[in-house]
C-alpha positions, 0 to 999 in steps of 0.5 A: 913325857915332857908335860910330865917333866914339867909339871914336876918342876913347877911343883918344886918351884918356890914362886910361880912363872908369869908370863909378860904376855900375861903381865901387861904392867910389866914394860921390860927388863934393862941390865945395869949397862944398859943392855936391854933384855927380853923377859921369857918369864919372871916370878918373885924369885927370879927370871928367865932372860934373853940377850945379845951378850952372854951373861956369866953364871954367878956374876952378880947384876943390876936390873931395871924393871921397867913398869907401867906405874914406873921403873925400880932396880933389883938386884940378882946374880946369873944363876945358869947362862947358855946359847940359846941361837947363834943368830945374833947370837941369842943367849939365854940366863936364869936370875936369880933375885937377891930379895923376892920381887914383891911386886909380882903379887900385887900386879896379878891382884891388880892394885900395883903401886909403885913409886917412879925411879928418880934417876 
């Protein structure tokens, strides 16, 4: 039943889920405030995230993509937050990005080039 489950709701997902284990390029995630973020999945479209402070839904963000070609800001808003572990605690939130995160495509294709974040 759950495989079942989950195959209808990667059918009606507009971007496909990669995994970082999957997406070595991909470094991690940092919030504007500089908390740091564990990256479940990610796609063009948005992420699933883990922190240590809980996220609001419908607050809008910044991010900072931390890549092996260099690091760029994305902006989202948190779509849906909840407690994923009260050690910590652990807070687990869906993103949603503002403008599709192009650079997904290329990473699988494996010809990623990015400019590196003058900050």
């Amino acid at each position: 039943m759950k495989k079942e489950q989950d195959e209808a709701l990667a059918a009606k997902r507009q971007y496909t889920r990669l995994n970082p284990e999957n997406t070595p390029a991909l470094k991690g995630i940092t919030l504007s405030q500089g908390t740091k973020a564990r990256v479940i999945d990610i796609s063009r479209g948005g992420a699933l995230i883990e922190t240590d402070v809980r996220l609001c839904p419908q607050t809008k963000i910044s991010f900072k993509v931390l890549m092996a070609q260099g690091d760029f800001r994305i902006a989202g808003s948190v779509l849906k937050s909840s407690i994923k572990s009260l050690q910590g605690p652990i807070y687990q939130s869906a993103i949603v990005f503002e403008n599709p995160l192009t650079i997904l495509d290329e990473l699988e294709q494996g010809k990623a080039q990015l400019a590196v974040d003058e900050e």
